[in-house]
C-alpha positions as CSV (number, residue, x, y, z in Angstrom):
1,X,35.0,105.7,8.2
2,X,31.5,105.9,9.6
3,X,30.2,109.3,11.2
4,X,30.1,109.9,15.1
5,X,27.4,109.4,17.5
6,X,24.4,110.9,16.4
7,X,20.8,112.3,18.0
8,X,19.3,109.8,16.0
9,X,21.6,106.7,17.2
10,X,20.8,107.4,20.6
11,X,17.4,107.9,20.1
12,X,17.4,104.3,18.3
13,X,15.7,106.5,14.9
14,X,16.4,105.0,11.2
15,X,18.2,107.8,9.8
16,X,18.7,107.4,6.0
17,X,18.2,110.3,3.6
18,X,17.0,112.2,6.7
19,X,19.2,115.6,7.6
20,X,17.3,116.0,11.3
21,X,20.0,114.3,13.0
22,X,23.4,115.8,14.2
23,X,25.8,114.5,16.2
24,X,26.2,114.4,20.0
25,X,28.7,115.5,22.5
26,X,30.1,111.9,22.6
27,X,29.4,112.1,18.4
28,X,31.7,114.9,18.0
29,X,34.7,114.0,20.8
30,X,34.9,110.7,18.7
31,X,35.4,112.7,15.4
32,X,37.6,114.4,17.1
33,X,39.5,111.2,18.0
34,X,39.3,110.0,14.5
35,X,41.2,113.4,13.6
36,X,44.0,112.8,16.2
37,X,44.3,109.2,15.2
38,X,45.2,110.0,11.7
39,X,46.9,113.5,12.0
40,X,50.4,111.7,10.7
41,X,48.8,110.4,7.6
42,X,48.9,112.9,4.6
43,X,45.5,112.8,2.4
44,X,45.5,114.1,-1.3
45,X,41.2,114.2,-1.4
46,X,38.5,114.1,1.4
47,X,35.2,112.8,0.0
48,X,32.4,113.6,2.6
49,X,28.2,112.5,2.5
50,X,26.2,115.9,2.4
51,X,24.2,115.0,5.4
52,X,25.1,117.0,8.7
53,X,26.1,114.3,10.6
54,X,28.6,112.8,8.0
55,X,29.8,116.6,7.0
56,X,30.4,117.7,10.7
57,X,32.6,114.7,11.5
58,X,34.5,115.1,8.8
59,X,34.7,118.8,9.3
60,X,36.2,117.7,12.6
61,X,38.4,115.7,11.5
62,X,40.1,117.6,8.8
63,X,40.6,120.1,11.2
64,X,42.9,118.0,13.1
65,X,45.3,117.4,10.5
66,X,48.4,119.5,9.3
67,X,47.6,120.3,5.8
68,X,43.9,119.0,5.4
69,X,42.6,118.2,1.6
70,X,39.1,120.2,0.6
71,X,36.2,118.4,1.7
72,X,34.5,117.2,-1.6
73,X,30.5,116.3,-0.9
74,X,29.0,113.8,-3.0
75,X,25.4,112.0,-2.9
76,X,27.1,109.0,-3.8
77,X,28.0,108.7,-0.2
78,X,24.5,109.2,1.4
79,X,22.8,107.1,3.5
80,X,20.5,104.4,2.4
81,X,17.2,106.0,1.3
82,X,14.9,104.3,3.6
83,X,12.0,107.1,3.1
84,X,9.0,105.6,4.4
85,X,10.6,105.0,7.9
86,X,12.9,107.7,8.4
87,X,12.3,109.3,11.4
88,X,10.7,106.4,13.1
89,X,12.3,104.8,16.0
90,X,13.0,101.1,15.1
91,X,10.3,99.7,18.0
92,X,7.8,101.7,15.9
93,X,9.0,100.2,12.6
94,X,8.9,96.7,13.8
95,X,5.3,97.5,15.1
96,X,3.9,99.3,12.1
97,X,6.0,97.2,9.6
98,X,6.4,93.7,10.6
99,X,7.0,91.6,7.7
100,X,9.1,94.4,6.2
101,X,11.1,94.9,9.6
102,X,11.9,91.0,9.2
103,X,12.6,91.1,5.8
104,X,15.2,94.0,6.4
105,X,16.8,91.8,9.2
106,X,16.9,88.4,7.3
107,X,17.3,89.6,3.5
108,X,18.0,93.0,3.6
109,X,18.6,92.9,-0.3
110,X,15.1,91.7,-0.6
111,X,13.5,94.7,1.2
112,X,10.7,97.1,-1.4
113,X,9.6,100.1,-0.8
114,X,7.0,101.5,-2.6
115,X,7.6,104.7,-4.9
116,X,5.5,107.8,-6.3
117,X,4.9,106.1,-9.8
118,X,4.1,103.3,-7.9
119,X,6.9,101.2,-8.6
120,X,8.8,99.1,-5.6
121,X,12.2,100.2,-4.9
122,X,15.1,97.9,-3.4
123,X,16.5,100.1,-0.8
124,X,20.0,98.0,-0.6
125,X,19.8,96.6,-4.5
126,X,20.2,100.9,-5.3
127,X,22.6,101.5,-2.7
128,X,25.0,98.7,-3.8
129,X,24.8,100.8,-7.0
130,X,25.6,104.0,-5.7
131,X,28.8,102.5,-3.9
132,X,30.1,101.6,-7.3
133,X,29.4,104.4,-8.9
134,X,31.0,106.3,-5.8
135,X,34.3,103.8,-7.1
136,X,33.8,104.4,-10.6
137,X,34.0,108.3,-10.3
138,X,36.9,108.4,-7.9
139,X,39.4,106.0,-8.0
140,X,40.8,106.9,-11.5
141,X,41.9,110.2,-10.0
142,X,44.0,109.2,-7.3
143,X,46.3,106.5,-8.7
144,X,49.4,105.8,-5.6
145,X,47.5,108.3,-3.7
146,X,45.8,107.9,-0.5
147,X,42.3,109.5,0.1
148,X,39.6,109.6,3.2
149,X,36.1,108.7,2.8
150,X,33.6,109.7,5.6
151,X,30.0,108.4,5.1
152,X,27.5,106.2,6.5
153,X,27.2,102.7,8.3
154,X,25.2,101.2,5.3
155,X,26.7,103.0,2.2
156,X,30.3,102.1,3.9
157,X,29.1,98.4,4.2
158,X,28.5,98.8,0.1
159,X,31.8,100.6,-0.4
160,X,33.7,97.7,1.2
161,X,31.7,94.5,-0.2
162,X,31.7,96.7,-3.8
163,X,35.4,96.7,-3.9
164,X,36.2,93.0,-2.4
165,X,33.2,91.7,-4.8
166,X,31.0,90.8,-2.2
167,X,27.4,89.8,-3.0
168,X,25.0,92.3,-1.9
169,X,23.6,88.8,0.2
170,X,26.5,89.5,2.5
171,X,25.7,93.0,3.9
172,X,24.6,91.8,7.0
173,X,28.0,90.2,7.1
174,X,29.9,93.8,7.9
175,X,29.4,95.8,10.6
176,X,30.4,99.8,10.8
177,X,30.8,101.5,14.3
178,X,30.4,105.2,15.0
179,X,33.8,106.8,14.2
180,X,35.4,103.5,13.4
181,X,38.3,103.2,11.2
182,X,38.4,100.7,7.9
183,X,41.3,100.5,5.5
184,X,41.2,99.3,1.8
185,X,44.1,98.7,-0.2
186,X,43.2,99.6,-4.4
187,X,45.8,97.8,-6.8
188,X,44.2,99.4,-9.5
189,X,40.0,100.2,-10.5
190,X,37.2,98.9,-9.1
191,X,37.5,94.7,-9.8
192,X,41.0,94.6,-10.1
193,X,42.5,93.4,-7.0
194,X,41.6,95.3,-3.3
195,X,43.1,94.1,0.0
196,X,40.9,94.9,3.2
197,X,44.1,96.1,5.5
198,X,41.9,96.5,8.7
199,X,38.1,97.6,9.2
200,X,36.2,98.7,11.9
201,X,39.7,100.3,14.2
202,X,37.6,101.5,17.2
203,X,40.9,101.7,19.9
204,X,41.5,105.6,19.1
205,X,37.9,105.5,21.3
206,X,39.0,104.1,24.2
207,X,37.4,100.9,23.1
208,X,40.0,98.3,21.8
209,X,37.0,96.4,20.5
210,X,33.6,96.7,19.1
211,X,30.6,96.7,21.7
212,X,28.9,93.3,21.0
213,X,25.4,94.2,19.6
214,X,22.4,93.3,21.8
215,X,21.6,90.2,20.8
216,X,25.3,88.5,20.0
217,X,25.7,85.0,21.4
218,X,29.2,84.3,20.6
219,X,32.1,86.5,20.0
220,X,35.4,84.5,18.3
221,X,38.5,86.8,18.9
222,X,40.4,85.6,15.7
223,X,44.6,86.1,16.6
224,X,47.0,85.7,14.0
225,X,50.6,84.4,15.8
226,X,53.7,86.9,16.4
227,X,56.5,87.5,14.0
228,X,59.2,84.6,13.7
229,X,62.4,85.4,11.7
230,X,61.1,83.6,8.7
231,X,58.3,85.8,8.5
232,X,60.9,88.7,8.8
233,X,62.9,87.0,6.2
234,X,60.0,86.4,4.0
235,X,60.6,82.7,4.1
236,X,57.8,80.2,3.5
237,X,57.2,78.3,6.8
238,X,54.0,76.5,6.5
239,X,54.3,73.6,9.1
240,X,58.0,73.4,9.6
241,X,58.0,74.7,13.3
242,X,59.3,77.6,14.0
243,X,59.0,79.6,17.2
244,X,58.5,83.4,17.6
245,X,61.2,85.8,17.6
246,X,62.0,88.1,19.9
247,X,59.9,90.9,18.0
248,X,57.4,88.3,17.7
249,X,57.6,87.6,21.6
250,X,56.8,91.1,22.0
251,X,54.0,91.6,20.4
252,X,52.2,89.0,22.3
253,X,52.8,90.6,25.1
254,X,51.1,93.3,23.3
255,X,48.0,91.4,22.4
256,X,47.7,90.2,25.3
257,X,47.8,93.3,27.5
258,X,45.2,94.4,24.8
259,X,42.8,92.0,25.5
260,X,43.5,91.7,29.3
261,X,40.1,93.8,30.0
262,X,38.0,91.5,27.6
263,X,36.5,88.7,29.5
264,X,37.6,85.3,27.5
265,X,35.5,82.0,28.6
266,X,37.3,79.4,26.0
267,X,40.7,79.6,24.3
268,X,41.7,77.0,21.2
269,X,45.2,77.2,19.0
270,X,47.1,75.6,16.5
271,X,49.3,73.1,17.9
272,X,52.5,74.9,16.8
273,X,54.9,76.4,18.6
274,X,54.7,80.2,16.8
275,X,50.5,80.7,17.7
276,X,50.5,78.0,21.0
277,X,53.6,80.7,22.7
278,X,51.0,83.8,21.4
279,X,48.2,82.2,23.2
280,X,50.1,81.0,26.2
281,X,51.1,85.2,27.1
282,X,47.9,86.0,26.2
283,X,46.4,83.4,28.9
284,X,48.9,84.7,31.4
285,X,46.6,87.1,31.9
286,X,43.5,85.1,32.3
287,X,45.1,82.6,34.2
288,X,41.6,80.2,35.0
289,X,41.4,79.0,31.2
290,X,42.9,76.1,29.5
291,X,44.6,76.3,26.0
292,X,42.7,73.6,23.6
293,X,44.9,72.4,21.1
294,X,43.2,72.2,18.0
295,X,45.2,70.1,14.9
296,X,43.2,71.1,12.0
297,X,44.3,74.8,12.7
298,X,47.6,74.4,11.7
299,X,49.3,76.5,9.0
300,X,48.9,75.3,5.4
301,X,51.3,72.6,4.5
302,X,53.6,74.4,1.9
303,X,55.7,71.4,0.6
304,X,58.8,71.3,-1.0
305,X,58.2,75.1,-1.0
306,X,58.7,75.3,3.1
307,X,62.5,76.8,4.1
308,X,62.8,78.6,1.1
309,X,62.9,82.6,0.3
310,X,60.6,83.6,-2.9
311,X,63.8,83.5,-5.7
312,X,64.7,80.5,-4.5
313,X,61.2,78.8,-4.9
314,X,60.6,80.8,-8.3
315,X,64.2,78.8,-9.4
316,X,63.3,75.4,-8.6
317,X,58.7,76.0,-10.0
318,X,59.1,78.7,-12.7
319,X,55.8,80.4,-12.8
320,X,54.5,78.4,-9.8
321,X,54.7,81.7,-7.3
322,X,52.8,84.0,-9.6
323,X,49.8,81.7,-10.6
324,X,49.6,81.7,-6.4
325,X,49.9,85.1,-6.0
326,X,47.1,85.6,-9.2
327,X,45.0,82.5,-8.6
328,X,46.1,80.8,-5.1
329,X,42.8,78.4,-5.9
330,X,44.3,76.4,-8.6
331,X,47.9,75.9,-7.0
332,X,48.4,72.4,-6.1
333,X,52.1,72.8,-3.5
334,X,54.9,70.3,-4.4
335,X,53.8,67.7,-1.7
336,X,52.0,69.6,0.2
337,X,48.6,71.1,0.2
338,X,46.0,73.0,-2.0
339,X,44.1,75.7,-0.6
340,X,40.9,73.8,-1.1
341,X,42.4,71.4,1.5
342,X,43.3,74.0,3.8
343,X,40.2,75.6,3.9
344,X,37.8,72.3,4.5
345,X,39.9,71.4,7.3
346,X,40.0,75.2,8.6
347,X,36.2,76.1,8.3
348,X,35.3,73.0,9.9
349,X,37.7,73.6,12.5
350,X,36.2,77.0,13.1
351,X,32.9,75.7,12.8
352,X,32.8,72.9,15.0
353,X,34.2,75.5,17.5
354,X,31.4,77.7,17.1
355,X,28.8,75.0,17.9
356,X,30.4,73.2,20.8
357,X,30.4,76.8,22.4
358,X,27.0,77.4,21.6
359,X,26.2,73.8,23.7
360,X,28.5,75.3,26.6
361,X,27.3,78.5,26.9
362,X,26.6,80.2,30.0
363,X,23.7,82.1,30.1
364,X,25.0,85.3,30.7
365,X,24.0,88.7,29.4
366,X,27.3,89.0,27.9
367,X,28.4,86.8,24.7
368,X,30.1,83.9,25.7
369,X,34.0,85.1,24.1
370,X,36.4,82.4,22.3
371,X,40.1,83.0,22.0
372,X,41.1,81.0,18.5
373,X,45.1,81.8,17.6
374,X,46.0,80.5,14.8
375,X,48.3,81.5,10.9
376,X,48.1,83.6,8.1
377,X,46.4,80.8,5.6
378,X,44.4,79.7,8.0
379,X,43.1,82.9,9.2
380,X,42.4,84.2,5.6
381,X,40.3,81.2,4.8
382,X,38.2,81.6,8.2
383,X,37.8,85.4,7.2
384,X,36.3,84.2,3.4
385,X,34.3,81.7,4.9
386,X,33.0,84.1,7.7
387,X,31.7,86.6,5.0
388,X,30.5,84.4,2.2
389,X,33.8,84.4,-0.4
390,X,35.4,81.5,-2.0
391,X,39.2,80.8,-1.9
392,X,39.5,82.4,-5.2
393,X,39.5,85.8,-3.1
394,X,42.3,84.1,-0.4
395,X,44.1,87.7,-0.8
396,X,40.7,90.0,0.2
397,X,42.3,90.0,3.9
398,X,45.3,90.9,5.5
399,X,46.3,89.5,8.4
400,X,49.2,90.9,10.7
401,X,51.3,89.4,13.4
402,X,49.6,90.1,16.8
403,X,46.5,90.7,15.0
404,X,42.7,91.1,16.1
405,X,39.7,90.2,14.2
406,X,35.8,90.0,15.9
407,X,33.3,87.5,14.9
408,X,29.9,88.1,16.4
409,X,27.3,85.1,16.2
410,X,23.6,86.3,16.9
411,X,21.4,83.8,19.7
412,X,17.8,84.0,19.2
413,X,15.5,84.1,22.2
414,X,15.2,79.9,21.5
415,X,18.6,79.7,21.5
416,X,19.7,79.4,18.0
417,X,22.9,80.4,16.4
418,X,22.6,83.0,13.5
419,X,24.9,84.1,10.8
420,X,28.3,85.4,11.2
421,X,28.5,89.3,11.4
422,X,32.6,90.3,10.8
423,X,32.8,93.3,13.5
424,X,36.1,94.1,13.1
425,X,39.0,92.8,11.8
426,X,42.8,93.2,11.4
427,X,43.4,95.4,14.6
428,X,47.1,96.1,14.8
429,X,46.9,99.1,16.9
430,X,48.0,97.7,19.7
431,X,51.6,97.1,18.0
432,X,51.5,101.1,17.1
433,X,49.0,103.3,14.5
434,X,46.3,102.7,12.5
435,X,48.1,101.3,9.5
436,X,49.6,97.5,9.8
437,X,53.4,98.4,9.8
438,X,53.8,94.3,10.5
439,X,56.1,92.0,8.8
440,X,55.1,91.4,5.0
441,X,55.3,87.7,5.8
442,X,56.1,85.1,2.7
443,X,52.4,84.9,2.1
């Protein structure tokens, strides 16, 4: 998790390597929060940044839990080392560093800074490092074990795209709030497999999503459908259409008194019954929108494999389930689809919908917010293509029933669309804690 609020954040100050900063009132209540929110979960290590602001929220925090783990300090988990602005407020870095400024907005991993010996540093390129050498030193030690991290917003954005095997091109693509929550799932060291479980939890604030940033265009509220008995059975449904369950009725109920606050201008879903009924209660309580039925948002076409339970499908395809569990990218279903397939139509889907709302929108000082519900498959391969990955890493994200994600699109002063920035994704604390206690799902 990212620190609390600092003196620095409000005063709008690059931080870095710099100690001056400590956190505010609202800084330390949101530790605090954090420390609440996570007082059931039993920690064997604490690994805390040595900077102030970092070690007091995670002095804080620890001292909301039962029986809290030593807080271990390691410079692996400091800041970005962004020395010859530190201190400066970002109006006076944009002023006094121009081309730099643009550079660090545009391709951060490109950004020098010059050293004593007179040779350029990459601020990000070294950072990247130290989050893997942060991996490297820790993870052997804590095999089946679960441990809390508490650093920064840009070493955190290298912890996570280190262990999913992001390129350091797709920092921009994260975003960390003050005292938000992100959960990472280790099968073994660092490249072996890693699941993102959630990132960015910021409802233990008060605020059930991310504040949009200042110049954010679009917001795409990404909603995974509600449980179905197949999904409780762990049987492969794929487009055979089955509705939502009575669990699964519920927790659209949930979602949708979690998002009643958030104002929604568009709303788009699959066609089938399981994520059209999730969008239909959510839109019972923003009753002046119609649901758009989108076709190429439907689940991935399993096959011969669709009705059937795991055994039976490893009796009939021996091997065929693990080389999709290992390497879902070279599975081709028994008449059905390939993943490739899926994710063409998907991203296309998703893209489309992202530039016919940048035609419509409004105007407004407020991001114009899309509503897309949609499956499992389909959300994974939305959440690669959002950040850059490839269906080779189809399993990087989970994706609950009744979950949340947040995709942020910048709008330049002319207009423009910019990249995608993943603000949040996986919220399932609406259904009850911070960890995804959802239905495993055949997928």
């Amino acid at each position: 998790m990212r620190h609390g609020e600092s003196t620095f954040n409000v005063q709008r100050r690059v931080q870095g390597h710099c100690d001056q900063s400590n956190l505010t009132e609202t800084g330390q209540a949101g530790a605090t929060q954090v420390g609440i929110a996570l007082k059931d979960l039993s920690f064997a290590a604490a690994y805390g940044s040595p900077l102030q602001r970092a070690k007091q929220t995670a002095e804080l925090i620890l001292a909301q839990l039962g029986q809290p783990p030593k807080l271990q300090l390691r410079d692996t988990l400091k800041e970005i080392n962004l020395s010859e602005w530190e201190g400066m407020t970002f109006e006076e870095v944009e002023q006094q560093f121009p081309d730099q400024y643009r550079c660090w907005n545009d391709r951060p991993h490109e950004l020098t800074m010059g050293a004593a010996d007179g040779i350029d540093l990459y601020p990000l390129v070294e950072l990247q490092e130290q989050a893997r050498q942060f991996w490297q030193s820790v993870l052997p030690h804590h095999s089946d074990q679960t441990i809390l991290v508490i650093a920064h917003s840009g070493i955190n954005r290298c912890l996570i795209s280190t262990a999913l095997g992001l390129g350091i091109e797709q920092y921009g693509s994260l975003y960390q709030s003050n005292c938000g929550i992100s959960v990472l799932n280790f099968s073994g060291g660092l490249g072996e497999l890693v699941q993102l479980e959630s990132m960015n939890l910021t409802g233990h604030l008060g605020q059930p999503l991310p504040t949009p940033r200042k110049n954010c265009g679009i917001r795409l509220l990404l909603v995974r459908h509600g449980e179905t008995d197949w999904n409780r059975d762990k049987r492969f449904q794929g487009q055979i259409d089955v509705p939502l369950n009575a669990q699964g009725k519920v927790q659209a109920q949930q979602v949708a008194e979690f998002l009643k606050s958030i104002p929604i201008d568009r709303a788009v879903t699959s066609p089938m019954l399981r994520p059209k009924q999730t969008a239909e209660a959510i839109l019972e309580l923003h009753p002046n929108l119609t649901l758009e039925l989108e076709p190429e948002l439907q689940e991935i076409s399993h096959g011969l494999w669709e009705g059937k339970l795991e055994e039976e499908i490893e009796q009939g395809y021996p091997g065929l389930l693990k080389q999709w569990q290992d390497a879902p990218e070279t599975v081709q279903m028994p008449e059905g689809e390939n993943l490739q397939q899926v994710w063409e139509r998907a991203t296309a889907a998703w893209d489309a919908i992202v530039s016919s709302t940048a035609s419509a929108a409004t105007g407004s000082d407020r991001p114009t917010t899309v509503l897309v519900v949609a499956h499992d498959a389909v959300n994974k391969a939305i959440l690669c293509h959002v950040v850059g990955q490839s269906p080779a890493q189809f399993w990087t994200f989970k994706q609950g029933n009744g979950a949340v994600s947040v995709i942020d699109y910048a709008r330049s002063q002319e207009g423009t669309i910019g990249k995608p920035m993943l603000q949040a994704m996986n919220i399932t604390t609406h259904l009850g804690g911070v960890l995804d206690k959802t239905a495993a799902g055949a997928l």
